[in-house]
N, CA, C and O atoms as a Maestro MAE file, in Angstrom:
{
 s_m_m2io_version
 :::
 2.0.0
}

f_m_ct {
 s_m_title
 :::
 protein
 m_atom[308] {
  # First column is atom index #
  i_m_mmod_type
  r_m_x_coord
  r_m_y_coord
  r_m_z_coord
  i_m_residue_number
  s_m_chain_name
  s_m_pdb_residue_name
  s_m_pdb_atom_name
  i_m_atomic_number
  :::
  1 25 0.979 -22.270 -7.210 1 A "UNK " " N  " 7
  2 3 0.519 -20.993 -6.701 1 A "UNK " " CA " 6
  3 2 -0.655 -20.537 -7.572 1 A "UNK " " C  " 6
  4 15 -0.537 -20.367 -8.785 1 A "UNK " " O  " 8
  5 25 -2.009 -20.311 -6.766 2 A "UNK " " N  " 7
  6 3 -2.668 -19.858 -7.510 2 A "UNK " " CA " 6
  7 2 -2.571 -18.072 -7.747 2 A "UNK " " C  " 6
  8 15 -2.069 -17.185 -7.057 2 A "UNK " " O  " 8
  9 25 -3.386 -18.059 -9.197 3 A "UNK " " N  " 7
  10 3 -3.324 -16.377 -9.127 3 A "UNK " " CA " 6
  11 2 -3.606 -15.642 -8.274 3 A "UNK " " C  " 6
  12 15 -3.065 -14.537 -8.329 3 A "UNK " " O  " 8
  13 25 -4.452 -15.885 -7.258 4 A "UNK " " N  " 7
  14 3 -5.061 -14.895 -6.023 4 A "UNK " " CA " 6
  15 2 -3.618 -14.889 -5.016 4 A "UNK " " C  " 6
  16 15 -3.095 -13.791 -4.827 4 A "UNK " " O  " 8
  17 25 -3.006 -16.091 -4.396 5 A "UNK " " N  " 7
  18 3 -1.957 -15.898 -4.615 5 A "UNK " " CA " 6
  19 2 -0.833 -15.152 -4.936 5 A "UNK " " C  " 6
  20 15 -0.133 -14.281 -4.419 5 A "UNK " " O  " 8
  21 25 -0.895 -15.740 -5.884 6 A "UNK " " N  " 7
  22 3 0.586 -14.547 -6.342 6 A "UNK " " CA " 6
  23 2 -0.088 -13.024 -6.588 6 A "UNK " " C  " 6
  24 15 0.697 -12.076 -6.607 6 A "UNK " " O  " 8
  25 25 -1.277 -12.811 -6.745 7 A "UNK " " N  " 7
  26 3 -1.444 -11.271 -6.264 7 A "UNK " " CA " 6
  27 2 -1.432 -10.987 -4.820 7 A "UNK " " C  " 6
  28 15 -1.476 -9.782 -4.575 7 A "UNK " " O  " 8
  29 25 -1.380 -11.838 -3.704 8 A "UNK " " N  " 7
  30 3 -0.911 -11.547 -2.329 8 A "UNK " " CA " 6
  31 2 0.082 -11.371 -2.528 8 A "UNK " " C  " 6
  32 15 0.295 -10.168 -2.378 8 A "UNK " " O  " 8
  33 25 1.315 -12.112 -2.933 9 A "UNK " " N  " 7
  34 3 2.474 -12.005 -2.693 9 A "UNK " " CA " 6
  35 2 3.161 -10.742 -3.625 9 A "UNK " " C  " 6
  36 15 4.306 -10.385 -3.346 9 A "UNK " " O  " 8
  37 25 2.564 -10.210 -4.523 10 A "UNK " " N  " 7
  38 3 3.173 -9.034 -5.120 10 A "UNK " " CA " 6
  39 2 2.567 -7.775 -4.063 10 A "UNK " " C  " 6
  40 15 3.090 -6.661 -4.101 10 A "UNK " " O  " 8
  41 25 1.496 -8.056 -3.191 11 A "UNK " " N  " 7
  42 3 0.903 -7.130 -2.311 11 A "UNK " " CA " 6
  43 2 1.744 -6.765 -1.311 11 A "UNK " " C  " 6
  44 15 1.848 -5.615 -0.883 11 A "UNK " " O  " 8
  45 25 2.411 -7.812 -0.885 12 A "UNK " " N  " 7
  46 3 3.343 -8.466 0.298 12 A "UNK " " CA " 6
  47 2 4.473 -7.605 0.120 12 A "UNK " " C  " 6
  48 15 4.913 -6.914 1.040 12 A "UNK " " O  " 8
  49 25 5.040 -7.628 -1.233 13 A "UNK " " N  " 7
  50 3 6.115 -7.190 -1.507 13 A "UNK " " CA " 6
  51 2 5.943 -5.716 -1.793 13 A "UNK " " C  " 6
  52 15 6.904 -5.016 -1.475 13 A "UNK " " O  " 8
  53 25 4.766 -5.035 -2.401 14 A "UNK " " N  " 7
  54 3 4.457 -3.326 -2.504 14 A "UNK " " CA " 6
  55 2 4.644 -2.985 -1.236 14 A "UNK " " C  " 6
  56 15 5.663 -2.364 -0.934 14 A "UNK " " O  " 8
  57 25 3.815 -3.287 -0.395 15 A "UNK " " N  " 7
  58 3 3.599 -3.044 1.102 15 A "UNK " " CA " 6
  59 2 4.904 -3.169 1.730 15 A "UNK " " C  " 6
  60 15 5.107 -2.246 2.519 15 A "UNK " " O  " 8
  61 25 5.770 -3.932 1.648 16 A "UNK " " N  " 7
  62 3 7.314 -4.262 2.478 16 A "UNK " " CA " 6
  63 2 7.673 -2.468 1.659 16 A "UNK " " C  " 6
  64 15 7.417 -1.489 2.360 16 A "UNK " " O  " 8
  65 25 8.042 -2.324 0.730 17 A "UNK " " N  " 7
  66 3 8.589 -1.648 -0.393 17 A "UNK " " CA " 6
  67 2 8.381 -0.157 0.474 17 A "UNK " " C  " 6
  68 15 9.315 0.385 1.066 17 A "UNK " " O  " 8
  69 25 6.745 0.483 0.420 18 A "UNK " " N  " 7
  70 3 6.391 0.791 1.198 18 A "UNK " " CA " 6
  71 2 6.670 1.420 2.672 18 A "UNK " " C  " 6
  72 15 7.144 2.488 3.058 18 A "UNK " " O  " 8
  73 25 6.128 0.195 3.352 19 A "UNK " " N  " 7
  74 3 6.829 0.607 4.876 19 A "UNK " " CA " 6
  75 2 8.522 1.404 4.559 19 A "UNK " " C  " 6
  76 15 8.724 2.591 4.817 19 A "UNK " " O  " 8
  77 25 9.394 0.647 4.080 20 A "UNK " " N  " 7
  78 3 10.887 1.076 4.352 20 A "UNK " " CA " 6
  79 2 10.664 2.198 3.878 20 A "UNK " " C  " 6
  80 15 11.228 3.045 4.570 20 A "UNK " " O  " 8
  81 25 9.940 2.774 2.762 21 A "UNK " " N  " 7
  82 3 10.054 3.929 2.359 21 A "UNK " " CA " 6
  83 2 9.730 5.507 3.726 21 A "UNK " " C  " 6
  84 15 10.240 6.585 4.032 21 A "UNK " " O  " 8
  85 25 8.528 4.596 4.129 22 A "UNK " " N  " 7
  86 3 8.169 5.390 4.996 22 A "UNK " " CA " 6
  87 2 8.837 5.343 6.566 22 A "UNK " " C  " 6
  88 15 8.761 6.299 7.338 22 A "UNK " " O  " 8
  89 25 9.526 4.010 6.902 23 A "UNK " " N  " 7
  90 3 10.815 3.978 7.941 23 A "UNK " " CA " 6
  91 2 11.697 5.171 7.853 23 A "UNK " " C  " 6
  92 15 12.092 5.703 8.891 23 A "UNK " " O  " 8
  93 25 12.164 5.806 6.222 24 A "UNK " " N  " 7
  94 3 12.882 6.663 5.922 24 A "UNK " " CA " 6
  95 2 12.037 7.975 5.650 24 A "UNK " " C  " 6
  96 15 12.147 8.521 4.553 24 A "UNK " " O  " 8
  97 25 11.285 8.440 6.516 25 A "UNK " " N  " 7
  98 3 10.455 9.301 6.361 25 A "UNK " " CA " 6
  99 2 9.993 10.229 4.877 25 A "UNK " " C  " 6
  100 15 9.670 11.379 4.579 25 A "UNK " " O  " 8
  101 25 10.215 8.834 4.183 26 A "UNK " " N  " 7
  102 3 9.145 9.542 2.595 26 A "UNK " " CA " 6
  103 2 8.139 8.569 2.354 26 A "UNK " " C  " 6
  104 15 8.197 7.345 2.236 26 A "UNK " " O  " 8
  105 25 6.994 9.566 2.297 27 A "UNK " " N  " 7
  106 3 5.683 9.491 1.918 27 A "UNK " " CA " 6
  107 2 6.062 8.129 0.675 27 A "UNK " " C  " 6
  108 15 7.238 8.050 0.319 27 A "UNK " " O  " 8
  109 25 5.147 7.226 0.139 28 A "UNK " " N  " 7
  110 3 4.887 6.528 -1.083 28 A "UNK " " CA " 6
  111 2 3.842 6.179 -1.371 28 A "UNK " " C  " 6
  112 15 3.323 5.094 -1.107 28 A "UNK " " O  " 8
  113 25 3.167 7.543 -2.263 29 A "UNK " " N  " 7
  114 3 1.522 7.362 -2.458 29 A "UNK " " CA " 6
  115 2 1.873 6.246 -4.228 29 A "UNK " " C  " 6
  116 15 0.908 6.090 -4.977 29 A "UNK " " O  " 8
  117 25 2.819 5.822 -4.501 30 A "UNK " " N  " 7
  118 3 2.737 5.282 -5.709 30 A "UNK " " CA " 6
  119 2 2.406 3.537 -5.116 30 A "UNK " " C  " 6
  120 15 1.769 2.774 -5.842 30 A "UNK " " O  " 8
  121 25 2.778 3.216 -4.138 31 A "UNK " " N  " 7
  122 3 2.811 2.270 -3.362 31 A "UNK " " CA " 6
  123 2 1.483 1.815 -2.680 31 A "UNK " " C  " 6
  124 15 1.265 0.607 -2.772 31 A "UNK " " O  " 8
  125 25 0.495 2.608 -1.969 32 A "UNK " " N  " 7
  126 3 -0.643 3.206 -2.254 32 A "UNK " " CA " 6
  127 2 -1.428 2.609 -3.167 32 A "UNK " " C  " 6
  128 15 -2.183 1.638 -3.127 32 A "UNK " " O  " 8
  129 25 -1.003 3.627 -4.269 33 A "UNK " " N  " 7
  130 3 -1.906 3.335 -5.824 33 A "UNK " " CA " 6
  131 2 -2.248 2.301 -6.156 33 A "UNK " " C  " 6
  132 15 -3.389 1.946 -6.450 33 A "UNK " " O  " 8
  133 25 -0.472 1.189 -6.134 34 A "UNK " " N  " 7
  134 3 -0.776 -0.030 -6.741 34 A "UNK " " CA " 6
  135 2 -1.173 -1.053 -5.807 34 A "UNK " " C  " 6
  136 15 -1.525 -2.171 -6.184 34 A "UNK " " O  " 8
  137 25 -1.120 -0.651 -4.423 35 A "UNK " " N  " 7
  138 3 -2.135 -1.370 -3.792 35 A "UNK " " CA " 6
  139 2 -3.683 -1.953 -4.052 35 A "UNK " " C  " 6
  140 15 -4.392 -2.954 -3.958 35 A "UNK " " O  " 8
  141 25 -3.643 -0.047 -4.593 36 A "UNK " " N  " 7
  142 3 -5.631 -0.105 -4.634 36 A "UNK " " CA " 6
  143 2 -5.678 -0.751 -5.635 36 A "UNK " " C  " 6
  144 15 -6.454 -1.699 -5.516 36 A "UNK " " O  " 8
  145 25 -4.979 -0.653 -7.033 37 A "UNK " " N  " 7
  146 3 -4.994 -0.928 -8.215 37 A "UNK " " CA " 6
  147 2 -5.060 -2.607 -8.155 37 A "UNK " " C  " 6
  148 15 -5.710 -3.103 -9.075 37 A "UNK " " O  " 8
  149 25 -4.601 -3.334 -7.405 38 A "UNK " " N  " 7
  150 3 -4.521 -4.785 -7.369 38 A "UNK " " CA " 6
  151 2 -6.076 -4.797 -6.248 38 A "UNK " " C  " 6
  152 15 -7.113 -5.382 -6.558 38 A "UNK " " O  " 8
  153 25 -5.918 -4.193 -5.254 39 A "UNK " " N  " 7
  154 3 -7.370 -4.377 -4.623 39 A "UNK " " CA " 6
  155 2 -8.912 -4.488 -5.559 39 A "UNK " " C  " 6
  156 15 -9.800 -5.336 -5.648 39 A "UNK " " O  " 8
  157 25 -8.675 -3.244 -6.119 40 A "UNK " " N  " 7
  158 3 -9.936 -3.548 -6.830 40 A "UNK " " CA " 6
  159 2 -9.844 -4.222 -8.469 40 A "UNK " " C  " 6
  160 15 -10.804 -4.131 -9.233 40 A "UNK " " O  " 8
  161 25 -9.111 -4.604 -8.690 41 A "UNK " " N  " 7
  162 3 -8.854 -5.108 -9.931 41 A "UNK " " CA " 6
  163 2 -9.417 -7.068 -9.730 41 A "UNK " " C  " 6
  164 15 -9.984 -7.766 -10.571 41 A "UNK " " O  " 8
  165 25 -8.954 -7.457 -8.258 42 A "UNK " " N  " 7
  166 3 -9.240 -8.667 -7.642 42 A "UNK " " CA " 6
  167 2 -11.076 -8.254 -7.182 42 A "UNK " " C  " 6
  168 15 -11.897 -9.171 -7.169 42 A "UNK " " O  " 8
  169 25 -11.373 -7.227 -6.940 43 A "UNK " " N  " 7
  170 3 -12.930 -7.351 -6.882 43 A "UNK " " CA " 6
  171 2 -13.237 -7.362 -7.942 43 A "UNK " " C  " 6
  172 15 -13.929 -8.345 -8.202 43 A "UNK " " O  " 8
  173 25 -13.037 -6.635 -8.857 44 A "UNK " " N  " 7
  174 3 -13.390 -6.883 -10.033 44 A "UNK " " CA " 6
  175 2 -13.686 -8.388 -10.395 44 A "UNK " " C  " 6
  176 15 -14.808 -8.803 -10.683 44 A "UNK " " O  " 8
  177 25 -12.388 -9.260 -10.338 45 A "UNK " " N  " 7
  178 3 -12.593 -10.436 -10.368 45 A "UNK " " CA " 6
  179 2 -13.526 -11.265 -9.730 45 A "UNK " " C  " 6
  180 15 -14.145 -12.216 -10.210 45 A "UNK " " O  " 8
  181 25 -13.556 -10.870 -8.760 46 A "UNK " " N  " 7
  182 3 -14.867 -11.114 -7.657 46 A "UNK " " CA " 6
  183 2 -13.816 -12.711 -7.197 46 A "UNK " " C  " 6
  184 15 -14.071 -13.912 -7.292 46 A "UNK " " O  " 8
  185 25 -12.767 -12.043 -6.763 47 A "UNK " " N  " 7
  186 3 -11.608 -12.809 -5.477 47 A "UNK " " CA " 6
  187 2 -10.978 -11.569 -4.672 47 A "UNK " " C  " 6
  188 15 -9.908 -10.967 -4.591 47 A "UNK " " O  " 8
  189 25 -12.004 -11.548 -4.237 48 A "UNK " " N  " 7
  190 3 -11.596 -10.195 -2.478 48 A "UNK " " CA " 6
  191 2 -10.403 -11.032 -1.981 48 A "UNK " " C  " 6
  192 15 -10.183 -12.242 -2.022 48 A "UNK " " O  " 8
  193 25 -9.750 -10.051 -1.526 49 A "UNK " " N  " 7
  194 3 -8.428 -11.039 -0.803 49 A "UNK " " CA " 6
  195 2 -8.425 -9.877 0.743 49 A "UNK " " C  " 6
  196 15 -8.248 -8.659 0.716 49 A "UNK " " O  " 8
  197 25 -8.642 -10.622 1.798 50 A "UNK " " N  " 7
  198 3 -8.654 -9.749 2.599 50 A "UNK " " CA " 6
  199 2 -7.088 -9.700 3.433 50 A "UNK " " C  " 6
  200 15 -6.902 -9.668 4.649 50 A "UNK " " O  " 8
  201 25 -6.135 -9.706 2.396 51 A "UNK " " N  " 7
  202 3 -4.821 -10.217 2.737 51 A "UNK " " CA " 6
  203 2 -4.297 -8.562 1.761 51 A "UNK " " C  " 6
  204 15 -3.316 -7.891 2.083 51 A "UNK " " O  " 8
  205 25 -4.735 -8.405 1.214 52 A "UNK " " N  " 7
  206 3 -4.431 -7.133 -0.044 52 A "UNK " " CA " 6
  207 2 -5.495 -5.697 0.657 52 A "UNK " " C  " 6
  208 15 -5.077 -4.552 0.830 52 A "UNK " " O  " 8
  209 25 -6.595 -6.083 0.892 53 A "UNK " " N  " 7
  210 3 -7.389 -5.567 1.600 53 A "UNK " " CA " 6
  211 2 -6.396 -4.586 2.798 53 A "UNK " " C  " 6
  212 15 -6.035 -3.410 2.781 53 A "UNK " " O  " 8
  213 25 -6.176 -5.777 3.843 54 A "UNK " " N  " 7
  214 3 -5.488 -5.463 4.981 54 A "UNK " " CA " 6
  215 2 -4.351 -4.271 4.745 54 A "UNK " " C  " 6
  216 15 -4.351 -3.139 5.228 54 A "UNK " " O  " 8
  217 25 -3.178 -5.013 3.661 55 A "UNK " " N  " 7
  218 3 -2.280 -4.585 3.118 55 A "UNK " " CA " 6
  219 2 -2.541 -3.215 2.480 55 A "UNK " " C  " 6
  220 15 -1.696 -2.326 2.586 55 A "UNK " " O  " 8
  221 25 -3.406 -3.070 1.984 56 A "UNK " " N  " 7
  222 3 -3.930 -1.401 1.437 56 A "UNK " " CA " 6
  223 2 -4.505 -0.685 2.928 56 A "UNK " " C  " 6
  224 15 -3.868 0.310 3.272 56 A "UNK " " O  " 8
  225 25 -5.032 -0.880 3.345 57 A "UNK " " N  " 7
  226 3 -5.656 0.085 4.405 57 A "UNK " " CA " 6
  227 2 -4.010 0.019 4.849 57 A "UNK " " C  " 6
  228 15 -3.338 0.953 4.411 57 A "UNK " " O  " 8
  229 25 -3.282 -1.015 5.695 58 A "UNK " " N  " 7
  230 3 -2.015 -0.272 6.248 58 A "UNK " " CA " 6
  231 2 -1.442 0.908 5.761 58 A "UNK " " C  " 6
  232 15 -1.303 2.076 6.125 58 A "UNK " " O  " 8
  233 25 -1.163 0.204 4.823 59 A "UNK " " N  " 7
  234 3 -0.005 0.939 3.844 59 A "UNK " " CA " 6
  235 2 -0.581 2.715 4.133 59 A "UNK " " C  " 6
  236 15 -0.010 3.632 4.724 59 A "UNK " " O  " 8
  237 25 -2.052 2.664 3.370 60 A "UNK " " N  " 7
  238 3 -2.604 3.970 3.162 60 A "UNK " " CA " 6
  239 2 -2.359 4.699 4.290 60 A "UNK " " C  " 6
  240 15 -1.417 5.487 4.367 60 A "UNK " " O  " 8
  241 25 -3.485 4.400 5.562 61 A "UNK " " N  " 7
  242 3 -2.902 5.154 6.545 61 A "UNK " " CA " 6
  243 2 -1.573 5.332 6.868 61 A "UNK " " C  " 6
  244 15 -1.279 6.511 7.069 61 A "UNK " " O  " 8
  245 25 -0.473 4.349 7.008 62 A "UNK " " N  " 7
  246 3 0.920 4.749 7.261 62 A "UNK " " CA " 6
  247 2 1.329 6.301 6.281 62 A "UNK " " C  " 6
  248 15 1.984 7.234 6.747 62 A "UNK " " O  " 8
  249 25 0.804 6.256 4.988 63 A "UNK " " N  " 7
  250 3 1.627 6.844 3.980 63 A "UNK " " CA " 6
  251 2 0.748 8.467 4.567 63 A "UNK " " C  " 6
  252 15 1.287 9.570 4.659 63 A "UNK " " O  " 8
  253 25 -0.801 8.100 4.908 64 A "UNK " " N  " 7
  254 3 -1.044 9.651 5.522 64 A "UNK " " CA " 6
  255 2 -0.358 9.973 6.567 64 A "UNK " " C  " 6
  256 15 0.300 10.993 6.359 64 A "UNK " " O  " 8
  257 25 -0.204 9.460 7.797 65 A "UNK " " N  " 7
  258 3 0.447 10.252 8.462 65 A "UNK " " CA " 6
  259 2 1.709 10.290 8.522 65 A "UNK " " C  " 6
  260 15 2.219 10.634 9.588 65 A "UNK " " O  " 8
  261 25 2.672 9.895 7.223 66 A "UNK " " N  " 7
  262 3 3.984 10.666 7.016 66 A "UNK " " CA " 6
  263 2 3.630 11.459 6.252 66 A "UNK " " C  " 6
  264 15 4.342 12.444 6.448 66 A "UNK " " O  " 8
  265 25 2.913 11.666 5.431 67 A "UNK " " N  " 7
  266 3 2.522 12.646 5.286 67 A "UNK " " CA " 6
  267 2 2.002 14.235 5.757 67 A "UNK " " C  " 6
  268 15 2.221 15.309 5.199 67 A "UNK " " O  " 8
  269 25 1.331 13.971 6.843 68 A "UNK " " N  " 7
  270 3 1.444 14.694 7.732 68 A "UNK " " CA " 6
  271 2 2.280 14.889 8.904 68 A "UNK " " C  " 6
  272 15 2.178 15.866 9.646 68 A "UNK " " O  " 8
  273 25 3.025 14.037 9.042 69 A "UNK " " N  " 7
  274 3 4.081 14.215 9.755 69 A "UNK " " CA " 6
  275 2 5.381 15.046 9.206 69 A "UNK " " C  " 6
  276 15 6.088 15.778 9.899 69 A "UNK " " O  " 8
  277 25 5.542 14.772 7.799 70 A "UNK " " N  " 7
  278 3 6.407 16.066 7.303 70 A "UNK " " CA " 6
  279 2 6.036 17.123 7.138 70 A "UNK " " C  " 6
  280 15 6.766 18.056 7.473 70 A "UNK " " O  " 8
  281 25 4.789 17.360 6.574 71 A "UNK " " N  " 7
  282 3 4.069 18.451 6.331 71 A "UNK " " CA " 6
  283 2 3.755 19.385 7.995 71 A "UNK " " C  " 6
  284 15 3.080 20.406 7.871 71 A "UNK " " O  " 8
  285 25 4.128 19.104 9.119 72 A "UNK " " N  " 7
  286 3 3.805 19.656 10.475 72 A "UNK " " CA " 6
  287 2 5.508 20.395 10.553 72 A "UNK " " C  " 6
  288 15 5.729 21.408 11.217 72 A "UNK " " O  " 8
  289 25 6.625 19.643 9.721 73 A "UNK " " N  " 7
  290 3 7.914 20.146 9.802 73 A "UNK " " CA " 6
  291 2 7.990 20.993 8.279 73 A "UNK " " C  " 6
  292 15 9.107 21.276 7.846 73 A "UNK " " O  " 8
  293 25 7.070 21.283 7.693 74 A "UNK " " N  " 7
  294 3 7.099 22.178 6.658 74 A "UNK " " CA " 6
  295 2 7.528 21.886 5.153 74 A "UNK " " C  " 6
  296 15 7.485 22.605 4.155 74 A "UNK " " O  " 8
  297 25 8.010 20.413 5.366 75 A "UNK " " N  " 7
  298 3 8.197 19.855 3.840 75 A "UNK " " CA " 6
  299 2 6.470 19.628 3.126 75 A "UNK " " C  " 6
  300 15 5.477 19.426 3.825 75 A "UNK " " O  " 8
  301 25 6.467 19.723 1.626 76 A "UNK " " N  " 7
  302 3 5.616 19.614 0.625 76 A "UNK " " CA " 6
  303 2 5.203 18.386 0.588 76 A "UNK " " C  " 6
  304 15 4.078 17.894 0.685 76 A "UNK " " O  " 8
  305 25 6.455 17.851 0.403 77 A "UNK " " N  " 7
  306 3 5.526 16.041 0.531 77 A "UNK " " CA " 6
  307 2 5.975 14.950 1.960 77 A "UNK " " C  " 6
  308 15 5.444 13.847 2.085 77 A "UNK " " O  " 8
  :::
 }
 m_bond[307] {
  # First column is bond index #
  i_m_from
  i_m_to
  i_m_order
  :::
  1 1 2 1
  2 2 3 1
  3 3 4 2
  4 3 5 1
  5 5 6 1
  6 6 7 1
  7 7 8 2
  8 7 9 1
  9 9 10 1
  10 10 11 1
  11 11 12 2
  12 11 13 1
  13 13 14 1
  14 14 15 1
  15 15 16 2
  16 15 17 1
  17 17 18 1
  18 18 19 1
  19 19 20 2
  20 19 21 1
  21 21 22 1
  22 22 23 1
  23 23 24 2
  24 23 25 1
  25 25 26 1
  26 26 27 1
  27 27 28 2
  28 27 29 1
  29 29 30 1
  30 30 31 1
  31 31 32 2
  32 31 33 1
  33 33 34 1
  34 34 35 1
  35 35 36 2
  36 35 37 1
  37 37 38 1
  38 38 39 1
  39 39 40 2
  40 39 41 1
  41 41 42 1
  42 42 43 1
  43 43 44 2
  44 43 45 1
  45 45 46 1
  46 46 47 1
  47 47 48 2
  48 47 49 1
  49 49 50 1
  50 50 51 1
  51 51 52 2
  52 51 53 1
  53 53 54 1
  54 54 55 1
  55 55 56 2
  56 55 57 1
  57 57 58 1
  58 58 59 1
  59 59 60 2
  60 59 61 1
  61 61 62 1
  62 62 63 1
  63 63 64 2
  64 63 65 1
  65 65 66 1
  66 66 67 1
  67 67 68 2
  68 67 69 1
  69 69 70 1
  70 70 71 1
  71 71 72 2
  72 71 73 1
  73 73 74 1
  74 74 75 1
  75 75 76 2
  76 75 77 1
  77 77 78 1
  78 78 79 1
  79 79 80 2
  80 79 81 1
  81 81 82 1
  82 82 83 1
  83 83 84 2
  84 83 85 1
  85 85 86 1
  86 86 87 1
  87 87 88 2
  88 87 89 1
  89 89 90 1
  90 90 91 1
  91 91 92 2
  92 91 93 1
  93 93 94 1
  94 94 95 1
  95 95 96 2
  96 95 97 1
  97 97 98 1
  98 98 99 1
  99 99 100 2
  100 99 101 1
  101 101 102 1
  102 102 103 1
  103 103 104 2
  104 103 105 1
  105 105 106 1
  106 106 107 1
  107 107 108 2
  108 107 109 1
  109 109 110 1
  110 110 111 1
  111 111 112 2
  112 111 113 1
  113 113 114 1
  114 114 115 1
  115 115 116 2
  116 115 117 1
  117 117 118 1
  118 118 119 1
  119 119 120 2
  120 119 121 1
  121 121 122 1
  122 122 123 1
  123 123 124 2
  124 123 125 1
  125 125 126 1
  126 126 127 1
  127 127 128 2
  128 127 129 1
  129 129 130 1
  130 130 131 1
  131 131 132 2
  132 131 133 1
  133 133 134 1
  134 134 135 1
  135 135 136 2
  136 135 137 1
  137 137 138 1
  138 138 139 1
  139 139 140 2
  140 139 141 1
  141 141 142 1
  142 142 143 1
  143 143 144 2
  144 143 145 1
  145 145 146 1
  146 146 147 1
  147 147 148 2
  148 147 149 1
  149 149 150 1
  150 150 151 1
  151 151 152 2
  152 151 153 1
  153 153 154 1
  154 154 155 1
  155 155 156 2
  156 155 157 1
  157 157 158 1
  158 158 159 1
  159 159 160 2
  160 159 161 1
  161 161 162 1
  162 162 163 1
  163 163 164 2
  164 163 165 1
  165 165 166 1
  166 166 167 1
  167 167 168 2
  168 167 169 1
  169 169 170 1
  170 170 171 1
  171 171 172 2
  172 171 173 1
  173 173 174 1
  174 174 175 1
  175 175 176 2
  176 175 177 1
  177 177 178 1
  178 178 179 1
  179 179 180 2
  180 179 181 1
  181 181 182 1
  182 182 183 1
  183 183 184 2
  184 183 185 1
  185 185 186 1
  186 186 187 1
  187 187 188 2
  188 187 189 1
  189 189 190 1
  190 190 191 1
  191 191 192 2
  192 191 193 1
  193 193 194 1
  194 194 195 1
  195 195 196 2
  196 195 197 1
  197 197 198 1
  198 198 199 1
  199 199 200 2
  200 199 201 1
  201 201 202 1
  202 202 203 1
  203 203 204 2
  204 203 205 1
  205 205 206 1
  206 206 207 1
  207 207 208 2
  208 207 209 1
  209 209 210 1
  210 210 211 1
  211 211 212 2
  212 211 213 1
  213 213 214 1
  214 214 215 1
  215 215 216 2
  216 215 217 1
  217 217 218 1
  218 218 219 1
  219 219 220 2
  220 219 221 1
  221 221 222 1
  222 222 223 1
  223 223 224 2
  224 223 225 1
  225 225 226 1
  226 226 227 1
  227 227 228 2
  228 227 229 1
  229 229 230 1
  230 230 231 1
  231 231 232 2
  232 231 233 1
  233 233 234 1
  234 234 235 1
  235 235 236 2
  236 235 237 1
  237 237 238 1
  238 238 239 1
  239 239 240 2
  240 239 241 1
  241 241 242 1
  242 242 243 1
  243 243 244 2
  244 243 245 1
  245 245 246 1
  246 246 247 1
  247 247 248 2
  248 247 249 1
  249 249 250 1
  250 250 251 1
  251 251 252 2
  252 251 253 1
  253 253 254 1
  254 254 255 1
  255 255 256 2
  256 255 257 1
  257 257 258 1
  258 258 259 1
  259 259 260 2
  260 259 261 1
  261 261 262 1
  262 262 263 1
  263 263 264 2
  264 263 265 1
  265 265 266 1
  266 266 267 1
  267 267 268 2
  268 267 269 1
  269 269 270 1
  270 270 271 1
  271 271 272 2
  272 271 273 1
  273 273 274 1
  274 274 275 1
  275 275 276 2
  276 275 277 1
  277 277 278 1
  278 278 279 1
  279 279 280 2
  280 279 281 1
  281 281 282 1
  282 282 283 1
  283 283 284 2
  284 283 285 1
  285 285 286 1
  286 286 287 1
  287 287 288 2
  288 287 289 1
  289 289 290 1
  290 290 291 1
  291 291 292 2
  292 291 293 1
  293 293 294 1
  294 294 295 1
  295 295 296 2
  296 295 297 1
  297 297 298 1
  298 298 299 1
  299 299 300 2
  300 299 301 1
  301 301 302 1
  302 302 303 1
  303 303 304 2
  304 303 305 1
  305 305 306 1
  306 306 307 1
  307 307 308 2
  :::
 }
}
């Protein structure tokens, strides 16, 4: 397994982590974070992974609109 690699597969696994969180209608902007945090940490490297890429834009939008989806029923987060 190369390293680009196994930073998909820890992406794979934030993102799974993620979704269920938000199946159970809570927001997970920490999930989010370490998305971006592996996204651009791999540009940095200058190994774009458009597999982590993908995986961050989901995630993000999912996590806004539970976000706003609780926030329309009056919860904070």
């Amino acid at each position: 397994m190369t390293e680009l690699e196994a930073f998909e597969t820890i992406a794979r696994k934030v993102h799974s982590d993620g979704q269920a969180s938000i199946m159970d209608g809570i927001p997970c902007p920490h999930s989010v974070s370490v998305l971006f945090y592996i996204e651009n940490f791999l540009n940095d490297l200058g190994q774009c992974s458009p597999v982590v890429s993908a995986l961050t834009h989901d995630l993000d939008i999912h996590n806004r609109e539970c976000i706003e989806f609780n926030g329309s029923y009056g919860y904070d987060d």
